[in-house]
C-alpha positions as CSV (number, residue, x, y, z in Angstrom):
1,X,30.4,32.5,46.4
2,X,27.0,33.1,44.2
3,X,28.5,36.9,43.0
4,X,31.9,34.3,41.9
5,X,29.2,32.3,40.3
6,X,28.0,34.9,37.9
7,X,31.2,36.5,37.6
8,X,32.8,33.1,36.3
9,X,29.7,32.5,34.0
10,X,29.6,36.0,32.2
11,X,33.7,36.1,32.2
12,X,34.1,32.9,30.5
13,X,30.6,33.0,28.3
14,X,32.7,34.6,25.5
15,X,35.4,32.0,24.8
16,X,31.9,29.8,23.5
17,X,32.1,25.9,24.0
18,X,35.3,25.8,26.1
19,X,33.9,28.4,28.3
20,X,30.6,25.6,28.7
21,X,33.4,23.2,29.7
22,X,34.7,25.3,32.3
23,X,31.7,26.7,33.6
24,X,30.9,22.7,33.9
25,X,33.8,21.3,35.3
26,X,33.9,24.4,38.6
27,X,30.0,23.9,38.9
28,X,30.6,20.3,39.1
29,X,33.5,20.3,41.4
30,X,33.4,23.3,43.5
31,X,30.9,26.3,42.9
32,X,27.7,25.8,42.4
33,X,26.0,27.2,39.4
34,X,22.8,26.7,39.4
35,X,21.1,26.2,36.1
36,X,24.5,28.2,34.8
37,X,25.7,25.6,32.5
38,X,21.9,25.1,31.2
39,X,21.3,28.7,30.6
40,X,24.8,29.2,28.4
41,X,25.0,25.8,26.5
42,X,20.9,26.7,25.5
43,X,22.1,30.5,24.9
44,X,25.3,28.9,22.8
45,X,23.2,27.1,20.5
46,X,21.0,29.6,19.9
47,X,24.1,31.8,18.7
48,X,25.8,29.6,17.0
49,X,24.1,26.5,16.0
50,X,26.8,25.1,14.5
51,X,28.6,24.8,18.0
52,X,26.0,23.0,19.6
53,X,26.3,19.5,19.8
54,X,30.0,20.3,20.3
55,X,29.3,22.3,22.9
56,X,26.9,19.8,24.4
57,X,29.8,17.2,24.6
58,X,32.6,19.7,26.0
59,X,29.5,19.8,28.7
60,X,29.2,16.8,29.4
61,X,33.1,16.6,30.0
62,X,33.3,19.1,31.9
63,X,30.5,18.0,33.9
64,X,32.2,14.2,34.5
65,X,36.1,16.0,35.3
66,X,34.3,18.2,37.9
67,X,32.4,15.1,38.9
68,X,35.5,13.2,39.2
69,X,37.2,15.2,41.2
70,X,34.6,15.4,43.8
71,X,33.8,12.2,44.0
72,X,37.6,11.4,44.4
73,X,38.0,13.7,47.5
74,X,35.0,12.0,48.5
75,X,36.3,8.6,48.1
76,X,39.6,9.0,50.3
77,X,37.7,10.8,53.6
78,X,34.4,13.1,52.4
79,X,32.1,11.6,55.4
80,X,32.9,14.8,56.8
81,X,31.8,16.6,53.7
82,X,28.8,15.1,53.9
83,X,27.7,15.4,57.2
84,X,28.0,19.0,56.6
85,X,25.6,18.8,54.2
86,X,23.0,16.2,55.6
87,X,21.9,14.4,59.4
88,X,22.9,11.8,60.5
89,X,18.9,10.6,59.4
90,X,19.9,12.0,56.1
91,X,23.1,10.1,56.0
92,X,21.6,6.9,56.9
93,X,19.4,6.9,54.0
94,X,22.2,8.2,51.5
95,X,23.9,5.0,52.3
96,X,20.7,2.6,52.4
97,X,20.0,4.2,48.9
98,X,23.4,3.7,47.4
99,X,23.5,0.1,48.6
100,X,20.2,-0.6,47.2
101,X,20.4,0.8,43.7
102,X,24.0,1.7,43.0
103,X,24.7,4.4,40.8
104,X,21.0,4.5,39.8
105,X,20.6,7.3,42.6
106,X,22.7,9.6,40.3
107,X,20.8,9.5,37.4
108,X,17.7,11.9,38.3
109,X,19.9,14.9,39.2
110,X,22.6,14.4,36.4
111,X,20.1,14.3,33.8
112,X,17.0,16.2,35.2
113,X,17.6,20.5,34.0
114,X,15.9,20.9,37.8
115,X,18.3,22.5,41.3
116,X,18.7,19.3,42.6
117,X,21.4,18.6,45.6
118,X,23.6,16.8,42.8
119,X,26.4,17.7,44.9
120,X,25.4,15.5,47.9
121,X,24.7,12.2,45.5
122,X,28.3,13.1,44.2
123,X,30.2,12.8,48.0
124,X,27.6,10.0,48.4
125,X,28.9,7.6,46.3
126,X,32.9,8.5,47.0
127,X,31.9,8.0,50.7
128,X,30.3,5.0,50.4
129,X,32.9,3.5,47.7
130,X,30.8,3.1,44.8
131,X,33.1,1.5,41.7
132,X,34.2,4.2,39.9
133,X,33.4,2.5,36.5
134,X,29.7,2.7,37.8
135,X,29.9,6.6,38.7
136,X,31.8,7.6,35.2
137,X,28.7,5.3,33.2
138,X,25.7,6.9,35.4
139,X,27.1,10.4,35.3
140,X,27.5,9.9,31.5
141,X,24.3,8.7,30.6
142,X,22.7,11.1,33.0
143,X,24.7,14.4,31.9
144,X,24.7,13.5,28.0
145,X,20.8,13.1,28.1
146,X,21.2,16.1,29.5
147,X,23.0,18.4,27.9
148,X,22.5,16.6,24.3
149,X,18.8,17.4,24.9
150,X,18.9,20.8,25.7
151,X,21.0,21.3,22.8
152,X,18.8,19.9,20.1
153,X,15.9,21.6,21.8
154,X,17.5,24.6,21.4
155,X,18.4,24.2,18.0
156,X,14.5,23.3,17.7
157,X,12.8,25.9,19.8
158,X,15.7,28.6,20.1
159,X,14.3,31.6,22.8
160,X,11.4,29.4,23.7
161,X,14.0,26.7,25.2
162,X,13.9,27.3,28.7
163,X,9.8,28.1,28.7
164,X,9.8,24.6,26.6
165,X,11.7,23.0,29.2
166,X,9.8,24.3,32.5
167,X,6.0,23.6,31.0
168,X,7.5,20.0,30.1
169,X,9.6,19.3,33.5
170,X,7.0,17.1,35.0
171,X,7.0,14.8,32.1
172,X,11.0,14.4,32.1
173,X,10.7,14.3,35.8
174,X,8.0,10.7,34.6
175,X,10.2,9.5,31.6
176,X,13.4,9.9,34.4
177,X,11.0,7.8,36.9
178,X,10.3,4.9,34.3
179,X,14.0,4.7,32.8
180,X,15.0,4.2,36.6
181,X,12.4,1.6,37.4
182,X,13.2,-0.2,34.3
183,X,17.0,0.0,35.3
184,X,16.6,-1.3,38.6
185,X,14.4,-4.2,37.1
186,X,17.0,-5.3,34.7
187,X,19.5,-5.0,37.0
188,X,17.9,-7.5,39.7
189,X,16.9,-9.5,36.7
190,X,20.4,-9.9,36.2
191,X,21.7,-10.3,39.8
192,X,19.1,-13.1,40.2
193,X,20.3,-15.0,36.8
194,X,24.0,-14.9,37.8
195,X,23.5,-15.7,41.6
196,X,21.4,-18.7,40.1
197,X,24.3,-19.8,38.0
């Protein structure tokens, strides 16, 4: 699957931004790519800097149709999917998690440029029947910080991107931390306020 992987990357890296899209959409839903779509929408804007913030969003869409579909196959019967994937311990807390803070959990691994299990957050919330309103808004936010970030840091630091972006993970990894805390506060904020009338 991994030699598939790099075959589908390097095959489709010359049709430029649609090639980002597709290389999105099959990491997304089916093949995992890790770091694939990073490495060509960084390399893309470098190229052709002109393409970037196009590329960015055809990235993004790929990323939510891929998404989608997962989450869909998820939705009707993944449990088995899952449990493939995690223990029973693991499951337990997927579920306590998505209860608790929604579609929060799929912020961090949409929008942090780390190898995060993204995949298992994805059947996650199709398995335990998160609205689908709340997945598309998470995965857009997350992926379009993303994605749009790379590519203007690209733009900015061309070949030095991806040293840039590993020398500076730990203070995403504290921005992602805060934006989530001050989600989650706003959001019981405003479950409180309603369920007080």
């Amino acid at each position: 699957m991994k030699k598939f992987g790099s075959w589908l990357v390097q095959s489709v890296s010359a049709l430029g931004p649609w090639g980002i899209f597709l290389v999105a959409l099959a990491d997304s839903a089916f093949i995992p790519l890790p770091q694939g779509v990073d490495a060509l929408l960084i390399a893309q804007s470098i190229a052709q800097p002109s393409t970037a913030y196009a590329a960015a969003a055809l990235a993004v869409l790929g990323s939510l149709v891929g998404s989608l579909v997962l989450y869909g196959i998820a939705y009707r019967g993944g449990r088995v999917m899952l449990a493939k994937r995690v223990s029973a311990e693991g499951m337990a807390k997927l579920e306590r998690q998505t209860q608790e803070f929604g579609a929060l959990v799929l912020i961090p691994p949409m929008m942090l440029p780390l190898p995060l299990p993204t995949k298992i957050f994805v059947l996650a919330a199709g398995v335990f029947q998160m609205s689908v309103w709340r997945f598309v808004a998470a995965t857009l936010f997350g992926r379009s910080v993303r994605f749009f970030g790379e590519a203007a840091l690209a733009l900015r630091y061309g070949h030095d991107t991806t040293t840039f972006l590993k020398r500076n993970a730990p203070i995403a990894i504290g921005i992602t931390v805060v934006l989530i805390g001050g989600f989650y506060a706003i959001n019981r904020w405003s479950t409180r306020k309603v369920t007080e009338g």
